[in-house]
C-alpha positions in Angstrom: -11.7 5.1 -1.6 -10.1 4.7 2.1 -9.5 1.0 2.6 -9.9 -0.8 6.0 -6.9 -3.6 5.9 -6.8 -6.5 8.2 -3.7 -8.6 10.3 -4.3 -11.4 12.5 -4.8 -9.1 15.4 -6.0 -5.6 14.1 -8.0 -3.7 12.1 -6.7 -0.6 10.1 -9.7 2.1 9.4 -10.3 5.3 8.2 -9.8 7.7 10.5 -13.1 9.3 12.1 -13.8 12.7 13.9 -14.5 10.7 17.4 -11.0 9.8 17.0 -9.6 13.2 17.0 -9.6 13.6 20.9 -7.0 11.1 22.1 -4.8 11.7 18.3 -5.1 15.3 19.9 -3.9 14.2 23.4 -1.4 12.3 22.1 0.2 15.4 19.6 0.0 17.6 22.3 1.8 15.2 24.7 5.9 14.9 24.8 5.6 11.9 23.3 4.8 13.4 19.9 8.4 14.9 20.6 9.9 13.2 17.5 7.4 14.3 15.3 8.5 18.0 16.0 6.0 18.1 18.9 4.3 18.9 21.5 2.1 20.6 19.1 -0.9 23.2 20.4 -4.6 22.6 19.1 -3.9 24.7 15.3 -0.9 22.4 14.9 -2.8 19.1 16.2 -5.6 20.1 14.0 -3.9 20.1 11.1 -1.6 17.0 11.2 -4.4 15.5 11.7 -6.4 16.8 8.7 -3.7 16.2 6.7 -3.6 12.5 7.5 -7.5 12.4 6.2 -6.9 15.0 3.0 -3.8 13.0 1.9 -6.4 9.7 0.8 -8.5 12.6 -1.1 -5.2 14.7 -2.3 -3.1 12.0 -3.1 -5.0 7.9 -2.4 -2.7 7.5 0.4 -3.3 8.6 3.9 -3.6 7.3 7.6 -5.4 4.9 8.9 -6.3 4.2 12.9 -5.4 0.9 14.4 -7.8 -1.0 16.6 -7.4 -4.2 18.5 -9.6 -7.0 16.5 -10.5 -8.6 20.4 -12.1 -5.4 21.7 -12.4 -2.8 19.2 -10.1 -0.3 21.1 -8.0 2.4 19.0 -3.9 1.4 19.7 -3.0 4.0 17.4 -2.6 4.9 13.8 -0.4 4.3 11.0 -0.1 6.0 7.9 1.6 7.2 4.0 2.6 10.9 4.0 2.7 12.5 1.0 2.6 16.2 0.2 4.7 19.0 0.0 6.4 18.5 4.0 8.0 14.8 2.6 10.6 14.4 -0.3 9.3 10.9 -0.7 6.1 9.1 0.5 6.8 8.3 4.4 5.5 5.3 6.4 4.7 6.1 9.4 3.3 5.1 12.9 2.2 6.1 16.4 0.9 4.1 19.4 -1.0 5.4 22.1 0.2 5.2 25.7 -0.3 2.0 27.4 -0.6 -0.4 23.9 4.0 0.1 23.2 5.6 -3.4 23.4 3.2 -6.2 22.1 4.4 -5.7 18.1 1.2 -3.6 17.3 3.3 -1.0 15.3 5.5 -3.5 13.4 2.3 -5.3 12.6 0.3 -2.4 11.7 3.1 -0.8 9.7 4.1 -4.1 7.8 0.3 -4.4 6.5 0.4 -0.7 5.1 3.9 -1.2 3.7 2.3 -3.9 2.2 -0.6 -2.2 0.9 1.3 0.9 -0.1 3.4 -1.4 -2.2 1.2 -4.1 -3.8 -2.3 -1.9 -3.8 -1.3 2.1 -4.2 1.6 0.9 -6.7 3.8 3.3 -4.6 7.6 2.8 -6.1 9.6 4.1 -2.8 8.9 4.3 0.5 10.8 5.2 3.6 10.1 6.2 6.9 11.6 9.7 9.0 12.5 8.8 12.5 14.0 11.2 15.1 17.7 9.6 16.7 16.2 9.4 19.9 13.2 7.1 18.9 15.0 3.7 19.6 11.2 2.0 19.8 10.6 3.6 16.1 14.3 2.4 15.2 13.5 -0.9 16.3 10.2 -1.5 14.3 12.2 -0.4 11.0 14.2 -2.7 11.6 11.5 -5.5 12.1 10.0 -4.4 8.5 13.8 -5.1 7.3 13.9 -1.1 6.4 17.6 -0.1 6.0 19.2 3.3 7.2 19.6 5.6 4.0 22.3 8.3 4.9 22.0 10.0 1.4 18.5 10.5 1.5 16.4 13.7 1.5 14.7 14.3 4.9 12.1 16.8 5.7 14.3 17.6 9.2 17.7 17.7 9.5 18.7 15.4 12.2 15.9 13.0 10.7 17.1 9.3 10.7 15.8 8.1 6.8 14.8 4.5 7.1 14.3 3.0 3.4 11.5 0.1 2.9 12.1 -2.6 0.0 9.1 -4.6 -2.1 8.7 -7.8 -0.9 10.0 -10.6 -3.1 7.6 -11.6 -5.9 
C-alpha cells in the first residue's frame, strides 16, 4: 500500500498520471542536470515509472509533495531501490519557483522518517551531484554525513549517509 504522510505544511501522495506533465517538464529541463539529465520523453517516462513500480517492486517508492494551504504539487520526494542504486537512496526534487522556503528538507525528513521507522529500511543514503550545493545543503539539514567509501551509482556522485533517529 502507497502511504500519504503528512508535516505541518505538506502532504506527501502517491504519485498520479496528471502529475506526469510538469515531473516531465522538470526531467527534461537543465535543472534535472544532476540527475544525469536533461532527459528526452523515453528517459522521462521511465524515471518516472520507476518511481511508481518501485512501491509495487520493492514497498518503497516516490511520493509528490503538495502545499497543505493550496493543494499545489512543489515537487516530489522519494526511496530508490532497484538495480541503478547500491543501497536504497533518498531523494528529492522541487519544481521551479517553490526552492528556498525548507519544502525539500521537510518533505525529505518525513520520508527518512518513514523509510526508517515504517519500511524498516536499515541504510539509507542519498546521491547528490558536486555541483548541487541546494541538495548539499538539505543533507546537511537532515544531519546526513558525506560517506567517501560508499558505493555510488555515478562516479563523481557525492554519497550522503542518513542515521536513525535516536530512540
Amino acid at each position: 500500500m502507497i502511504p500519504t504522510l503528512h508535516t505541518e505544511r505538506l502532504t506527501l501522495r502517491p504519485m498520479a498520471w496528471d502529475d506526469y506533465s510538469a515531473y516531465a517538464e522538470l526531467m527534461a529541463s537543465p535543472r534535472s542536470g544532476g540527475m544525469g539529465g536533461p532527459f528526452d520523453t523515453l528517459g522521462t517516462w521511465g524515471m518516472f515509472c520507476h518511481d511508481v513500480a518501485g512501491w509495487a517492486l520493492f514497498g518503497i517508492g516516490a511520493l509528490m509533495v503538495d502545499r497543505q494551504a493550496d493543494g499545489v504539487t512543489v515537487g516530489q520526494v522519494g526511496v530508490n531501490h532497484g538495480p541503478l542504486f547500491p543501497e536504497p537512496e533518498l531523494g528529492w526534487q522541487l519544481y521551479l519557483g517553490h526552492e528556498g522556503q525548507g519544502y525539500a528538507t521537510e518533505a525529505a525528513r518525513c520520508m527518512r522518517d518513514w523509510a526508517f521507522d515504517v519500511a524498516d529500511l536499515s541504510t539509507l543514503v542519498s546521491y547528490i551531484d558536486p555541483d548541487n550545493h541546494a541538495s548539499i545543503r538539505v543533507a546537511q539539514r537532515l544531519d546526513a554525513v558525506p560517506d567517501a567509501i560508499a558505493a555510488r551509482p555515478a562516479p563523481g556522485d557525492l554519497v550522503w549517509r542518513h542515521a536513525r533517529r535516536a530512540a
